[in-house]
DODRENLUM-46030 format. One record per residue: residue in three letters; x, y, z of N, C-alpha, C in turn. Coordinates in steps of 0.2 Angstrom, whole numbers, padded with zeros to 4 digits. Layout:
<fipas>
+------+-------+-------+-------+-------+-------+-------+-------+-------+-------+
! type !  n_px !  n_py !  n_pz ! ca_px ! ca_py ! ca_pz !  c_px !  c_py !  c_pz !
+------+-------+-------+-------+-------+-------+-------+-------+-------+-------+
!  ALA !     X !     Y !     Z !     X !     Y !     Z !     X !     Y !     Z !
...
+------+-------+-------+-------+-------+-------+-------+-------+-------+-------+
</fipas>
This chain:
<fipas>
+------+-------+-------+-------+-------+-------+-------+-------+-------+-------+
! type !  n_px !  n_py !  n_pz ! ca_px ! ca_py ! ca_pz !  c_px !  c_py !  c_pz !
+------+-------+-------+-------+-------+-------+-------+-------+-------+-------+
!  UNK !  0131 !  0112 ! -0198 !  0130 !  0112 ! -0191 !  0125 !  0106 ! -0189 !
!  UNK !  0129 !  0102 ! -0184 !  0123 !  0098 ! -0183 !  0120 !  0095 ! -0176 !
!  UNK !  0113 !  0096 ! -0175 !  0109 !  0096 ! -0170 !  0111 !  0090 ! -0165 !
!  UNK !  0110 !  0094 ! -0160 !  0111 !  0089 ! -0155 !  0107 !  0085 ! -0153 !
!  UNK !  0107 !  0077 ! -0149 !  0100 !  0074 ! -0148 !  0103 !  0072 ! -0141 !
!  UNK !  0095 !  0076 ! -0138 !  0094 !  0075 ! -0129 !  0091 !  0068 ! -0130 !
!  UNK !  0092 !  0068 ! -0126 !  0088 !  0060 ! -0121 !  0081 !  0058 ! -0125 !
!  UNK !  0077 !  0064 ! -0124 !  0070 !  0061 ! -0126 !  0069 !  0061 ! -0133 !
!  UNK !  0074 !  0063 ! -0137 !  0075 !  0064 ! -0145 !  0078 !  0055 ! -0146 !
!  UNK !  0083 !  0052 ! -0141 !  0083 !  0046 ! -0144 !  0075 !  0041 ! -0141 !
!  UNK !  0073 !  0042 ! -0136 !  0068 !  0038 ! -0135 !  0063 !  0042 ! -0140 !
!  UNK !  0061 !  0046 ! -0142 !  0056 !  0046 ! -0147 !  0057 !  0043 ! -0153 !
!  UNK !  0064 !  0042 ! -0154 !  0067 !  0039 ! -0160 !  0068 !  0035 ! -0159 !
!  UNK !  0066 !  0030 ! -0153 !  0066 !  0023 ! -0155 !  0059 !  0019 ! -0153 !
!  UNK !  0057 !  0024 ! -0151 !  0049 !  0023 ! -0154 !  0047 !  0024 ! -0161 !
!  UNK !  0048 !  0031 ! -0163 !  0048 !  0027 ! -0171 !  0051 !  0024 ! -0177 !
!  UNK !  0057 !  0021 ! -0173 !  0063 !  0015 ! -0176 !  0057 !  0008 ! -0175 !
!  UNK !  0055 !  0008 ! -0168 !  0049 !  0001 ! -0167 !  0046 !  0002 ! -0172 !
!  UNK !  0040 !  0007 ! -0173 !  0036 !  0007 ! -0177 !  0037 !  0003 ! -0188 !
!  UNK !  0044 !  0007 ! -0185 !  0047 !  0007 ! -0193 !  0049 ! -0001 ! -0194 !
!  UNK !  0052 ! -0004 ! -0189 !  0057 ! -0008 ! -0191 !  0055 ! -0015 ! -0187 !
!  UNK !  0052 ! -0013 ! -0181 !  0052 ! -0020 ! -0175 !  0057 ! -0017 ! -0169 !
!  UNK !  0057 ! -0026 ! -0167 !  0065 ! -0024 ! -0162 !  0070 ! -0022 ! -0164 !
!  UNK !  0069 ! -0026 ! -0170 !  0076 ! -0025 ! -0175 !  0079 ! -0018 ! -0176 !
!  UNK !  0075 ! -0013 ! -0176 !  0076 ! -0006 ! -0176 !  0078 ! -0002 ! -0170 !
!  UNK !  0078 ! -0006 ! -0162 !  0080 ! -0005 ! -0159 !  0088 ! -0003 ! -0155 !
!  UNK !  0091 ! -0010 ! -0161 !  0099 ! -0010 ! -0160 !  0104 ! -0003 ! -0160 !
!  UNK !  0108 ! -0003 ! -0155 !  0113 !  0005 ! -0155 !  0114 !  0005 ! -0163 !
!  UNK !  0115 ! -0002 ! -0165 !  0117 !  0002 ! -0173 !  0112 !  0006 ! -0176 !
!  UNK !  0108 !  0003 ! -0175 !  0101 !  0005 ! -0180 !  0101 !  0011 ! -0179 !
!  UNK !  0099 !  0014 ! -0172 !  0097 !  0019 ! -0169 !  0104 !  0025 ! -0171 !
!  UNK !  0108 !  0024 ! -0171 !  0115 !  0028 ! -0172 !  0113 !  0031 ! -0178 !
!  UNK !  0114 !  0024 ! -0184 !  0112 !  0026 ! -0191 !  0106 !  0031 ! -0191 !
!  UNK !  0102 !  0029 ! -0191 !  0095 !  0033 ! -0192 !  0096 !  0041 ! -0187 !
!  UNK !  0099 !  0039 ! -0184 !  0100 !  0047 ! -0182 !  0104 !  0051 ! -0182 !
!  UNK !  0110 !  0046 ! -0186 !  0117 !  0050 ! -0191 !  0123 !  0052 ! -0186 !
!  UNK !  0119 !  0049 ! -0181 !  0127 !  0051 ! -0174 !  0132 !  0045 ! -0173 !
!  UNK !  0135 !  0045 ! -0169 !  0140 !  0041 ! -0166 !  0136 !  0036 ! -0160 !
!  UNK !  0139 !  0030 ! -0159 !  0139 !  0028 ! -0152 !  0141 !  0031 ! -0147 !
!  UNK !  0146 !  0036 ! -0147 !  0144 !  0038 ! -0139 !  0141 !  0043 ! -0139 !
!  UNK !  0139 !  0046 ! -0147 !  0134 !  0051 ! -0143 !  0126 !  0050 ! -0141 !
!  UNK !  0125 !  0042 ! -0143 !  0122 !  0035 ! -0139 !  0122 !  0036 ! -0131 !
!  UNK !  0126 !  0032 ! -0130 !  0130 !  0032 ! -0124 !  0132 !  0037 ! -0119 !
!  UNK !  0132 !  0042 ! -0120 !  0130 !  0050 ! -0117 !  0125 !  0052 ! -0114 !
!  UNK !  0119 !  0045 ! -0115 !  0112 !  0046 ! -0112 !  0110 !  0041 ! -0110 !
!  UNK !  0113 !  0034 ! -0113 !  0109 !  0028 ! -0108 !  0119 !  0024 ! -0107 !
!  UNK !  0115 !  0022 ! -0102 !  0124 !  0016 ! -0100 !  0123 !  0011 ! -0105 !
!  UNK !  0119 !  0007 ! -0110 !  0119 !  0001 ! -0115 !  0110 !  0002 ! -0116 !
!  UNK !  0109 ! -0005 ! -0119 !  0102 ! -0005 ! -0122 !  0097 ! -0007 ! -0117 !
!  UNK !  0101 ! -0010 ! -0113 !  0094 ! -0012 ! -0109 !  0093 ! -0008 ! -0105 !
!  UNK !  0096 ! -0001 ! -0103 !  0094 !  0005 ! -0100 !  0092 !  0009 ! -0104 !
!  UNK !  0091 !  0008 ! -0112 !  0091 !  0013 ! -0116 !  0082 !  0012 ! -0118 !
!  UNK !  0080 !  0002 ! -0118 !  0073 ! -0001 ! -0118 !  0071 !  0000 ! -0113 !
!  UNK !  0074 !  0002 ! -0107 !  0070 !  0003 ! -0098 !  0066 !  0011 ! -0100 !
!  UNK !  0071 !  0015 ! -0103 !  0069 !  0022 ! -0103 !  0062 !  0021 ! -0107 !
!  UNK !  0065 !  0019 ! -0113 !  0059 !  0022 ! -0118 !  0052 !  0019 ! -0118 !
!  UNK !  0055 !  0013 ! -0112 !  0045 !  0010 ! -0111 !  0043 !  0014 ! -0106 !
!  UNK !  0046 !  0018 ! -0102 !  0046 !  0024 ! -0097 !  0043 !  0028 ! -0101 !
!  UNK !  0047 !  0030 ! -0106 !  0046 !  0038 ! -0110 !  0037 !  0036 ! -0109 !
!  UNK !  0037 !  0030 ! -0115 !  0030 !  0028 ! -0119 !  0026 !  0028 ! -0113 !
!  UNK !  0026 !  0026 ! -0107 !  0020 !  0025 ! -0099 !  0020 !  0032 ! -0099 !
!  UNK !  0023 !  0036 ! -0100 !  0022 !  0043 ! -0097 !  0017 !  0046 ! -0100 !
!  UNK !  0021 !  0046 ! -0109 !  0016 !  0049 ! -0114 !  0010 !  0048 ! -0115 !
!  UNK !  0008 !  0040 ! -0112 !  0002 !  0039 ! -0116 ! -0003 !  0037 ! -0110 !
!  UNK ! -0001 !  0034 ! -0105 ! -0005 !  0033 ! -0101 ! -0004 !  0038 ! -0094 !
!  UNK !  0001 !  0042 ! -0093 !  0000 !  0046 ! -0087 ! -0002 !  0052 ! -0093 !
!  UNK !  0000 !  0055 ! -0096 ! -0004 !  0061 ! -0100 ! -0009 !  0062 ! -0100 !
!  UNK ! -0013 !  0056 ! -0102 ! -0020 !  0057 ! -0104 ! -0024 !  0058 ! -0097 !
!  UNK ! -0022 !  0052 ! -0094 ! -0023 !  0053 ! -0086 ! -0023 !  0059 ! -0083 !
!  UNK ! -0018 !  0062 ! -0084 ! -0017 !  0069 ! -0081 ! -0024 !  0075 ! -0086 !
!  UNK ! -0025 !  0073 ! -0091 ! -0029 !  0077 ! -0096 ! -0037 !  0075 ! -0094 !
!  UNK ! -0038 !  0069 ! -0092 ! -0045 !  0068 ! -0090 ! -0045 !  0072 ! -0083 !
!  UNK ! -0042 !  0072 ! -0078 ! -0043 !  0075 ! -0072 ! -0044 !  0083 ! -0072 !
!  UNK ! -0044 !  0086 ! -0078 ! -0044 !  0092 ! -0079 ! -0053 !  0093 ! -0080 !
!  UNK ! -0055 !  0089 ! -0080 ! -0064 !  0088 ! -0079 ! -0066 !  0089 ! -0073 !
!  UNK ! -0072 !  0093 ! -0074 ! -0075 !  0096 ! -0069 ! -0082 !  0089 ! -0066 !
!  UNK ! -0082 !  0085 ! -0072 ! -0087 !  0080 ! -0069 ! -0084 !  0073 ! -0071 !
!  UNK ! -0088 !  0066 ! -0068 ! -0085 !  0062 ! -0073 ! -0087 !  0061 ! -0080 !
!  UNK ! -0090 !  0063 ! -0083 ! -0093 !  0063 ! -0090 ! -0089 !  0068 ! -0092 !
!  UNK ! -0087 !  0073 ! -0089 ! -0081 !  0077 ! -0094 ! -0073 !  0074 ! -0093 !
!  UNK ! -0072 !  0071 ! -0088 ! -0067 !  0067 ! -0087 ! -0067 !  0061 ! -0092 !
!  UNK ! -0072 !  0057 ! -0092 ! -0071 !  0051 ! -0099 ! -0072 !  0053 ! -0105 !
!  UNK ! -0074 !  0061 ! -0106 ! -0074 !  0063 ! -0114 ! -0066 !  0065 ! -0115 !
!  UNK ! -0065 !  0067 ! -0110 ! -0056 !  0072 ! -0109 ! -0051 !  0067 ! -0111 !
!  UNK ! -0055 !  0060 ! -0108 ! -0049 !  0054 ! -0107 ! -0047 !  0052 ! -0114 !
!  UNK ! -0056 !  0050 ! -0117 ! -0057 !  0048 ! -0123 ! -0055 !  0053 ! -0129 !
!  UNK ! -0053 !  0059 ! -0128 ! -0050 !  0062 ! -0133 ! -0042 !  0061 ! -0132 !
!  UNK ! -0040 !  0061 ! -0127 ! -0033 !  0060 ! -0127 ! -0031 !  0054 ! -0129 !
!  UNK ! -0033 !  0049 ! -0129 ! -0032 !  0041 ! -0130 ! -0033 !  0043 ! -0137 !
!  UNK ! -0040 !  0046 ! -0141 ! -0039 !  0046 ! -0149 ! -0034 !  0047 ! -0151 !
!  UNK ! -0031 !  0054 ! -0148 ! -0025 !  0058 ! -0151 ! -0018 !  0055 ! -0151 !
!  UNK ! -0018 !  0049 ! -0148 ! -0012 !  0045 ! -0146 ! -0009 !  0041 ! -0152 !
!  UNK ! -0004 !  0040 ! -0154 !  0001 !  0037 ! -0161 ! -0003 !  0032 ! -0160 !
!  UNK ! -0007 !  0028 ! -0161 ! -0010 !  0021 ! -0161 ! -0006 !  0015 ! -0164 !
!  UNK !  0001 !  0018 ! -0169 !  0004 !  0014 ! -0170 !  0010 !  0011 ! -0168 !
!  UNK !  0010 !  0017 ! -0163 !  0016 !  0014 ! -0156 !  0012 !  0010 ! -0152 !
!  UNK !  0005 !  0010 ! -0151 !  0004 !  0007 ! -0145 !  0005 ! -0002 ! -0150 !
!  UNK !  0003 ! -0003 ! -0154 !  0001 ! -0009 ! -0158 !  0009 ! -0012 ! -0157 !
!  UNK !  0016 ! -0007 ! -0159 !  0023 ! -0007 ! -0159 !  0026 ! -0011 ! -0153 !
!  UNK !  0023 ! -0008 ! -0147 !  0023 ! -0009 ! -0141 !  0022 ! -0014 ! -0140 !
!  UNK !  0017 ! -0018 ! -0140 !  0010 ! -0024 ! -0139 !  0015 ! -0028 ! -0141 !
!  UNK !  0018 ! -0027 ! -0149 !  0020 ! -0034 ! -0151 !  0029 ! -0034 ! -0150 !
!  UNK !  0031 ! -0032 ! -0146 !  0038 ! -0029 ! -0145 !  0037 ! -0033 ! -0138 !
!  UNK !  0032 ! -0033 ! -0134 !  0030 ! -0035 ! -0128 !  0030 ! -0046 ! -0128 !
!  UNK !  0028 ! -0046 ! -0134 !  0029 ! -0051 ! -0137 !  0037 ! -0055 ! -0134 !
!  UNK !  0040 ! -0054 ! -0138 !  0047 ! -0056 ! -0137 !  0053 ! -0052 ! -0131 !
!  UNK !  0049 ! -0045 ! -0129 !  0054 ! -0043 ! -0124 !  0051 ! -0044 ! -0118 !
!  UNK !  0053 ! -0047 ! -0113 !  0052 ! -0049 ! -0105 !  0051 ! -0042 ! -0101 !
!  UNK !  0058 ! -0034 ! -0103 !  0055 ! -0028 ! -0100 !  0048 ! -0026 ! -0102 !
!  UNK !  0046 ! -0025 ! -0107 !  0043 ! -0022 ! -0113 !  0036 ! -0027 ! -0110 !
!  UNK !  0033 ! -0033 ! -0110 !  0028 ! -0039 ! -0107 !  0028 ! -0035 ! -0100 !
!  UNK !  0034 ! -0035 ! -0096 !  0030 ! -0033 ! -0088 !  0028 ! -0024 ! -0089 !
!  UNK !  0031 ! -0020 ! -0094 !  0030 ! -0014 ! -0095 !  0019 ! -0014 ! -0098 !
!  UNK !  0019 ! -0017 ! -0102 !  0012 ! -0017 ! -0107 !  0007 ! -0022 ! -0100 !
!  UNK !  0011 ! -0025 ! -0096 !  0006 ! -0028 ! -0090 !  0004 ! -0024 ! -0085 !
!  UNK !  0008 ! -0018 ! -0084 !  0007 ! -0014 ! -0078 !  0005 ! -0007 ! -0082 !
!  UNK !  0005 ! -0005 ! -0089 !  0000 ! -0002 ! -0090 ! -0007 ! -0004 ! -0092 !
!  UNK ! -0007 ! -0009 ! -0097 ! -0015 ! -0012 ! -0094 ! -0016 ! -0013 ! -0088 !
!  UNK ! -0015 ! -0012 ! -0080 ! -0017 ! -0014 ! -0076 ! -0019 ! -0006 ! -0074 !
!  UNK ! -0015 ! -0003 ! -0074 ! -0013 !  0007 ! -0072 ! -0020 !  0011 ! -0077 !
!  UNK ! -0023 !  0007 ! -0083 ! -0027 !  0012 ! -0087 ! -0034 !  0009 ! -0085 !
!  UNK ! -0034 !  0001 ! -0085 ! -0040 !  0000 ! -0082 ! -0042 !  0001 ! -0077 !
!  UNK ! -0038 !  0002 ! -0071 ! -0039 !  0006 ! -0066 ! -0043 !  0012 ! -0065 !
!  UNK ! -0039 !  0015 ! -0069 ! -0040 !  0023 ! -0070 ! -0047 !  0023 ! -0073 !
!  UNK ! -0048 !  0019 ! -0078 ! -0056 !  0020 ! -0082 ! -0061 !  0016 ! -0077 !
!  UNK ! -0059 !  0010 ! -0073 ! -0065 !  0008 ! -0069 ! -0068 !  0014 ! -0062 !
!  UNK ! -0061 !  0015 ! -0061 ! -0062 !  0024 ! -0056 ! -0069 !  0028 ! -0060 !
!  UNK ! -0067 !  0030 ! -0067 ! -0072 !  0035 ! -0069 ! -0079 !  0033 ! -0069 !
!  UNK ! -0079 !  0026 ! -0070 ! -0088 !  0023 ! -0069 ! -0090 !  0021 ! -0064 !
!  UNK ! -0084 !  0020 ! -0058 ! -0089 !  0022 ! -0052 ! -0092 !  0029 ! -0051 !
!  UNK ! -0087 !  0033 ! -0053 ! -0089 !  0038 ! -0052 ! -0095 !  0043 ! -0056 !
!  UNK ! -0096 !  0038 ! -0064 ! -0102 !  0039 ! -0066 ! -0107 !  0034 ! -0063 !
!  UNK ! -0109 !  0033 ! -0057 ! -0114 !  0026 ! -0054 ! -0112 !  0020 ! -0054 !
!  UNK ! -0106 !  0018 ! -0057 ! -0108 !  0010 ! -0060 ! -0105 !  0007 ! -0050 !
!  UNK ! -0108 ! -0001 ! -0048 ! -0105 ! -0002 ! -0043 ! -0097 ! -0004 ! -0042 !
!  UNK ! -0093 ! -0005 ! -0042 ! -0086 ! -0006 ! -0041 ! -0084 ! -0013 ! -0044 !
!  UNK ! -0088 ! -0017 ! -0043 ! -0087 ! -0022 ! -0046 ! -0088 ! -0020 ! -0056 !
!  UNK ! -0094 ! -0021 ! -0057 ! -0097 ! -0018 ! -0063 ! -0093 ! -0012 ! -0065 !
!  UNK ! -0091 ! -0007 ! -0063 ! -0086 ! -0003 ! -0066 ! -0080 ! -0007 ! -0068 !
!  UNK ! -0076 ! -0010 ! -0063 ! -0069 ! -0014 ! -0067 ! -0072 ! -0018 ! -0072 !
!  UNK ! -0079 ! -0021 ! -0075 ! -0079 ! -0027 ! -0078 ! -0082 ! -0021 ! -0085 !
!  UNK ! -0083 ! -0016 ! -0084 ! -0084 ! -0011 ! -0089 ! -0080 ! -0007 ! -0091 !
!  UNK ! -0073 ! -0007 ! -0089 ! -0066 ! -0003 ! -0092 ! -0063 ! -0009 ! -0093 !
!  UNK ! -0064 ! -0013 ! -0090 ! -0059 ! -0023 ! -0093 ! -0064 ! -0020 ! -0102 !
!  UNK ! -0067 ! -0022 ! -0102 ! -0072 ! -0023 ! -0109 ! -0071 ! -0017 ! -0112 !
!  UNK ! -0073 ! -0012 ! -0110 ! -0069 ! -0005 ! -0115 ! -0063 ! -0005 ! -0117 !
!  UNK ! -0057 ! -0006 ! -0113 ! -0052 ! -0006 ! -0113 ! -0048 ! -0013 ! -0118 !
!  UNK ! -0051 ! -0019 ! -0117 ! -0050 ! -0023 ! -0124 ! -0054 ! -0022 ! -0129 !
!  UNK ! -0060 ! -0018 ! -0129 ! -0063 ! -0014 ! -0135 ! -0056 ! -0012 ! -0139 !
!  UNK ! -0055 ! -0008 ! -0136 ! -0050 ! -0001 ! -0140 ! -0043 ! -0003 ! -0142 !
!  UNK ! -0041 ! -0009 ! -0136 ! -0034 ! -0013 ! -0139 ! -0038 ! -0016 ! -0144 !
!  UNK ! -0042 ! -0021 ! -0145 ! -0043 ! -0024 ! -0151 ! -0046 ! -0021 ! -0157 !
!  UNK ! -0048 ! -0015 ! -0157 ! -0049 ! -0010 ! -0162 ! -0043 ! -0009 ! -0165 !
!  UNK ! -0036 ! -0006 ! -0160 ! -0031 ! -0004 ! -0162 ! -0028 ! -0008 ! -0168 !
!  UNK ! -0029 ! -0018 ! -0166 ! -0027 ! -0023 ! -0168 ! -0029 ! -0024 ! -0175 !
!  UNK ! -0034 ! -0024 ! -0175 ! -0039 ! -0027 ! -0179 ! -0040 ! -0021 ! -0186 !
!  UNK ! -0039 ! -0014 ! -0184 ! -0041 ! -0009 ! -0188 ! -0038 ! -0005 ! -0188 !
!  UNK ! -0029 ! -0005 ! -0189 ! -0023 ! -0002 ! -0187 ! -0024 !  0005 ! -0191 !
!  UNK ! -0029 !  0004 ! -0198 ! -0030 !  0011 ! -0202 ! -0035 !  0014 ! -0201 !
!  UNK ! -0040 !  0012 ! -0194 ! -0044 !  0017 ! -0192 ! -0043 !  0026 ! -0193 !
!  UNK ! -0048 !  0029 ! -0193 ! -0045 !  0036 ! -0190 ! -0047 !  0040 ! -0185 !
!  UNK ! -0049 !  0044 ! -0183 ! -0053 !  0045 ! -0178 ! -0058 !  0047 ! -0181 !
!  UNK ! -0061 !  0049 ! -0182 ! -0067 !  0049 ! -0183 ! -0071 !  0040 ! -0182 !
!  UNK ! -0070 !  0035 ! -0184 ! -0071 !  0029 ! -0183 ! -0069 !  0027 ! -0175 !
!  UNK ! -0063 !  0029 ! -0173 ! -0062 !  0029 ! -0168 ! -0068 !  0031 ! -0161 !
!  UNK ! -0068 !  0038 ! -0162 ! -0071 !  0040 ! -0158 ! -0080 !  0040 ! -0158 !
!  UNK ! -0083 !  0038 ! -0165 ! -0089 !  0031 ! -0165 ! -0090 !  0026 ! -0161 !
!  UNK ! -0084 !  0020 ! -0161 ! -0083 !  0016 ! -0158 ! -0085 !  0018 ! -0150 !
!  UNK ! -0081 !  0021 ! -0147 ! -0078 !  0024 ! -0140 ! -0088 !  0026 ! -0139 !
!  UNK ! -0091 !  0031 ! -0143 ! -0097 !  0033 ! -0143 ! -0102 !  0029 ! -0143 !
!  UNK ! -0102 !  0022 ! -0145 ! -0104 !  0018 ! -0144 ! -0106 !  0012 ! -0139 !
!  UNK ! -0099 !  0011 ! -0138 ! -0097 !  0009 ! -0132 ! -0100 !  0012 ! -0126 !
!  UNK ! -0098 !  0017 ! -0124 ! -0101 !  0021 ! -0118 ! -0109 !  0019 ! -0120 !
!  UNK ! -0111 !  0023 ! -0123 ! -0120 !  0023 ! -0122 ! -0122 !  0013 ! -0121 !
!  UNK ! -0118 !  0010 ! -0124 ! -0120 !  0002 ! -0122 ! -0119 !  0003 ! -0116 !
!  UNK ! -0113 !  0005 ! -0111 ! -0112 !  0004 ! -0105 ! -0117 !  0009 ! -0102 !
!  UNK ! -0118 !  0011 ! -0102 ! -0123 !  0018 ! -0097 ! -0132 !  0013 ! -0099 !
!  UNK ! -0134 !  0013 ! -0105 ! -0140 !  0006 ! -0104 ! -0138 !  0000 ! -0099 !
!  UNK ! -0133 ! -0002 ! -0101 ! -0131 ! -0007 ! -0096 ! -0132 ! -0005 ! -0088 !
!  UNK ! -0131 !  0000 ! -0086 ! -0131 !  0003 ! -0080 ! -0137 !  0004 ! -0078 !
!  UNK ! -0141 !  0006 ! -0082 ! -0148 !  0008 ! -0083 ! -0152 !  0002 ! -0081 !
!  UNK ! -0151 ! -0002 ! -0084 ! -0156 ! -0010 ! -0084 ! -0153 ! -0014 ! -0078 !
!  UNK ! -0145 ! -0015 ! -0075 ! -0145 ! -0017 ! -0068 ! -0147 ! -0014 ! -0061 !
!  UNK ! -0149 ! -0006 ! -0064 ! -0153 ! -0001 ! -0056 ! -0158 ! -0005 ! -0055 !
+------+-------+-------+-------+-------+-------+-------+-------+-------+-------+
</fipas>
């Protein structure tokens, strides 16, 4: 007998096709193979690939950047909102986001998709330091800088684990909240 695959079965699957392969793992072939179907049982969910790369940088903004989002807002303060955020961001496949980043490299959707979530998260974290005191200015230029913290961690030390991770992150904060402390 064999399993059906909905929608978000091929877009998870071609996230972890990216991760395994490149672009090159994102071809109908590739994606058919590796998941043992046919093209149209492809084509049964996207109209070709470039509807099929629109989705899954869709899929991937929902998962990773409105998730978490949505996971930090279940904080009763801002400081339990930035630990909420910072545990959801740990929890996240770190080797999809690295996947992404370099996929954005050579794809033009995938470049305007990684542009507007970088803009979508540092928003979101320069929000949570206003809201921890910082002023509006110095909050966005302290989630610009956390936020390339944690890309360039991802970059740089792709075998981190969490625990390292969430050091970093614990790190980070307490420099910024000093920082906060010495410009009052």
């Amino acid at each position: 007998m064999t399993t059906r695959m909905g929608r978000e079965d091929w877009l998870a699957l071609g996230l972890k096709r990216l991760v395994a392969e490149g672009a090159g793992g994102l071809t109908v072939e590739a994606l058919c193979a590796a998941a043992g179907k046919t093209r149209g049982s492809f084509y049964h969910h996207f109209d070709g690939h470039t509807a099929f790369v629109e989705a899954m940088l869709e899929f991937w903004r929902e998962r990773d950047t409105e998730g978490p989002k949505t996971k930090s807002n279940l904080g009763q303060s801002p400081a339990e909102r930035y630990r909420l955020l910072e545990e959801a961001a740990i929890a996240l496949d770190h080797r999809e986001e690295v996947a992404i980043r370099q996929f954005s490299q050579v794809h033009p959707s995938a470049a305007r998709a990684v542009a507007e979530v970088d803009r979508d998260r540092v928003s979101f974290m320069a929000g949570i330091w206003a809201e921890r005191g910082a002023p509006p200015d110095q909050a966005k230029t302290i989630a610009e800088l956390e936020y390339a913290a944690f890309i360039g961690l991802l970059l740089l030390f792709p075998d981190a684990n969490d625990r390292t991770r969430r050091h970093h992150s614990n790190t980070f904060e307490k420099l910024a909240e000093s920082f906060l402390h010495t410009v009052e």
